[in-house]
Each structure stands twice: as structure tokens, then as C-alpha cells.
N, C-alpha and C positions, 0 to 999 in steps of 0.2 A: 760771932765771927770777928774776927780780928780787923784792927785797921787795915793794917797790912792786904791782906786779901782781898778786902774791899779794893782796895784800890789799884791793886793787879784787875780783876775783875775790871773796872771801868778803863784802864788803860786795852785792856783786850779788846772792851766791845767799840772803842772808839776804833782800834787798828783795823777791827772789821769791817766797819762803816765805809774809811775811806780805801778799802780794795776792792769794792763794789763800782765796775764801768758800766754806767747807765749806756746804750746804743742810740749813736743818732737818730733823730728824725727824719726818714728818706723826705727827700724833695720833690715833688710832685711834678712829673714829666708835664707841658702843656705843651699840645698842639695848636698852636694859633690860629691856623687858617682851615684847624678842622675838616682835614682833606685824611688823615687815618695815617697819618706818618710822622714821627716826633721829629722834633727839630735836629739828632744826630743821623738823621735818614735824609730827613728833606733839605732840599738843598736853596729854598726860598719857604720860607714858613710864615710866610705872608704875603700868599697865592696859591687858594688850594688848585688851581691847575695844573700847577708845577711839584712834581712828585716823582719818587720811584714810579716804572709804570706809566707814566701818562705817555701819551699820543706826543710826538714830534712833530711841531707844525715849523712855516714858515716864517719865523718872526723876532730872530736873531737874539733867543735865549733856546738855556737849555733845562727843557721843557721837563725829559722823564730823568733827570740828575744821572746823566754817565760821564758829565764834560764832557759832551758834545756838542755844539749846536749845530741844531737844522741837519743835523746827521739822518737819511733813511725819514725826512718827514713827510706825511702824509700828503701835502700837496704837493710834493717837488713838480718836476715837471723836465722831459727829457730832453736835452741839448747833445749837439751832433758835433761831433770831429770836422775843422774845415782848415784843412791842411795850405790849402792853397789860397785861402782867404777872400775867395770870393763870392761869399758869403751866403753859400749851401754845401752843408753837410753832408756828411755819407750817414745812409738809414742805419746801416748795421755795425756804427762806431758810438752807442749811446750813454750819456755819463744822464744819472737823475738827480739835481742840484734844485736847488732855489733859486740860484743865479746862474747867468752862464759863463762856466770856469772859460780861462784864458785857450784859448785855440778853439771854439765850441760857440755854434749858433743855434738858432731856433727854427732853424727851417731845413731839411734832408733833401735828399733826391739828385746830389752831384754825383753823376756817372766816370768820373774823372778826378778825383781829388790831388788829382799831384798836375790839374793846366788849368791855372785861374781864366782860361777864353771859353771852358766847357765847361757848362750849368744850364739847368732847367730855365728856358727865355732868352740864352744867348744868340746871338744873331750865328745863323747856321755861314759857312764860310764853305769856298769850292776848297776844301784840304782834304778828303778823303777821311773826315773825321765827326763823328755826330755831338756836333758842336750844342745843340742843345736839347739833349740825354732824351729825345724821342723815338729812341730807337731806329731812325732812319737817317742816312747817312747823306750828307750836301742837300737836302731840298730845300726847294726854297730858299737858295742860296743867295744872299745879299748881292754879291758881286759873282756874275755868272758872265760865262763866253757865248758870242753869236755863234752860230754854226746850220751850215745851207747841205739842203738835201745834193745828192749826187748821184742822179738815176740814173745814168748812164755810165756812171763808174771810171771815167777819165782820168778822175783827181779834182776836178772844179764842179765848185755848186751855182745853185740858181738862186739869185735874189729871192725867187721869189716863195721860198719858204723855209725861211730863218725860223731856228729854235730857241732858245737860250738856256744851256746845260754848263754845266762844269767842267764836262768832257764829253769830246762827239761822239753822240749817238750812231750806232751803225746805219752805214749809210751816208752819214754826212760827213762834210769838209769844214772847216775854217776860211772857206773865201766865197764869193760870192762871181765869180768871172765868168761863169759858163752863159752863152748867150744860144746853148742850143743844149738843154740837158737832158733831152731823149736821141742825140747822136753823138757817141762816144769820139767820131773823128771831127768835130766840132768844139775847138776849146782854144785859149788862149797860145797855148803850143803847136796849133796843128798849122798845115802847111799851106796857104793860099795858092789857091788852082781855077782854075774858070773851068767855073760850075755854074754859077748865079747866085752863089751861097756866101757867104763872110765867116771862111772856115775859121779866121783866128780869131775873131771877135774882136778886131779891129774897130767897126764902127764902119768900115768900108769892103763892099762888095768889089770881090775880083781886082782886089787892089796890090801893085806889087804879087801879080800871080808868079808862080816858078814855070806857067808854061805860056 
């Protein structure tokens, strides 16, 4: 063989050598906290709690990697709409949070959410309103009116059996003057006569009669 050729020959096989691309070595994924999710999934890979998938609790991370926290978590806990602020909610206004968002209590049962004086325990009030959402309207009413039976139906009651309601009862009056409340011509207005009787309830018999 010629020189020549020889050394065409070794220039070839050198050319071929170096057009030969060996292929990297992949890199070997690790899961650190060995929870079954690599570190371009897992959004803390060092806490296998915290995963695609996991449970959302209350604890101001996010738990199943959606960037959310405490979104939909398992212990939330329901908080109520309280419009009027006086601090019960309406049952069927309900947000389920960890915390309780801005206008939102922990406690329901305001039959009235737009008059901070009506909620469950508020002192009931003669207004014609059930002041504290027990379904019955003035009882028990804190500040209530006297009011005197009127059996004889004049207009004037008898001392001697006061009630105390918000509004009279049928039958009764707001005063108390009648000094004879089983005889209708017996009353503050009526006209003193010699009878033997103290028609006007003066306090004096036959006194200043008309006859």
C-alpha cells in the first residue's frame, strides 16, 4: 500500500471518531420526602404531606399544591352572614372558612338581619316585633303597660286587677278610677245624685248632688 493511502485511511478513521455524539447521562429524578411525587409536581418536597392530592386542612399552607390555601379544607367550619352586626347570623347565609371572613360569625339564629335590637336573647320590647327570634311577639316584654279590668264597661277600670301587657287586653282600660266596676252609672264622669251612693267617685257620698 502506498503512503499515501495509508494515511487518507487514518485521516478518515480519525474523522469518524470524532462525528460520534455519545448521549448524556439522564439525571436521576429524587423524591425527597418520598411521598410518590417528583419535585416538578410537588410543590414542598420536603413534606410528604404536602402533595398533588393531599387533603386540605386548616394550617395556612397549601397542602394538595393548587395555590390555594385552606381552600375547601377538611376541617373548615361554617360562619354566618351578620349584616347588622349584632353578632348572630342568619342559618341560611353560610360561607365554610378556617376563619371567620369579614361580616361572618360563628353563631346563626337572627330572625332579622337588617335590626341589630332583634337576635336570639335580646330583651323582647312592647314594639310589636319578636324581638328575640322566639317566634312569639312582645312577651315578656321588659317595659310593659299597667292596664285595669273594666267589667262594667264605662271606660274606667278597677284597681283592683291590673295586668301588665303591651296593649289592653280586651276588656281592660289604662286607668284605674272606677270605684264601682259592676255599675256602669258609677264612674268618674257620672253625675252625683242622692242615692247614698258616691256616683262620681269623689271620695264623698251625696256630695254636691244635682238634686
Amino acid at each position: 500500500m502506498r503512503p499515501i493511502s495509508i494515511v487518507l485511511l487514518l485521516v478518515a478513521g480519525i474523522s469518524g471518531c470524532q462525528g460520534e455524539e455519545k448521549e448524556p447521562t439522564p439525571v436521576p429524578v429524587v423524591d425527597e420526602d418520598g411521598d410518590g411525587f417528583s419535585p416538578g409536581d410537588d410543590c414542598d418536597d420536603g413534606d410528604p404531606g404536602i402533595h398533588p392530592g393531599a387533603l386540605e386542612v386548616c394550617d395556612g399552607i397549601d397542602n394538595d399544591c393548587n395555590d390555594a390555601i385552606d381552600d375547601n379544607a377538611l376541617d373548615s367550619q361554617p360562619f354566618y352572614t351578620d349584616a347588622d352586626a349584632d353578632g348572630f347570623g342568619v342559618a341560611d347565609a353560610t360561607i365554610e372558612a378556617c376563619e371567620a371572613p369579614e361580616g361572618t360569625v360563628e353563631i346563626a339564629g337572627d330572625c332579622d338581619d337588617g335590626n341589630a335590637r332583634v337576635f336570639p336573647d335580646a330583651r323582647e320590647e312592647c314594639d310589636g316585633i319578636d324581638n328575640d327570634c322566639d317566634d312569639a311577639i312582645d312577651e315578656d316584654a321588659g317595659l310593659t303597660f299597667t292596664y285595669y279590668a273594666d267589667t262594667d264597661e264605662d271606660g274606667f277600670g278597677s284597681a283592683d286587677s291590673p295586668v301588665e301587657d303591651c296593649a289592653a287586653p280586651e276588656g281592660f282600660v289604662d286607668n284605674a278610677l272606677d270605684c264601682d266596676d259592676t255599675d256602669p252609672s258609677t264612674n268618674p264622669d257620672a253625675a252625683e245624685v242622692c242615692d247614698g251612693i258616691d256616683n262620681n267617685c269623689s271620695g264623698v257620698t251625696d256630695g254636691d248632688a244635682i238634686d
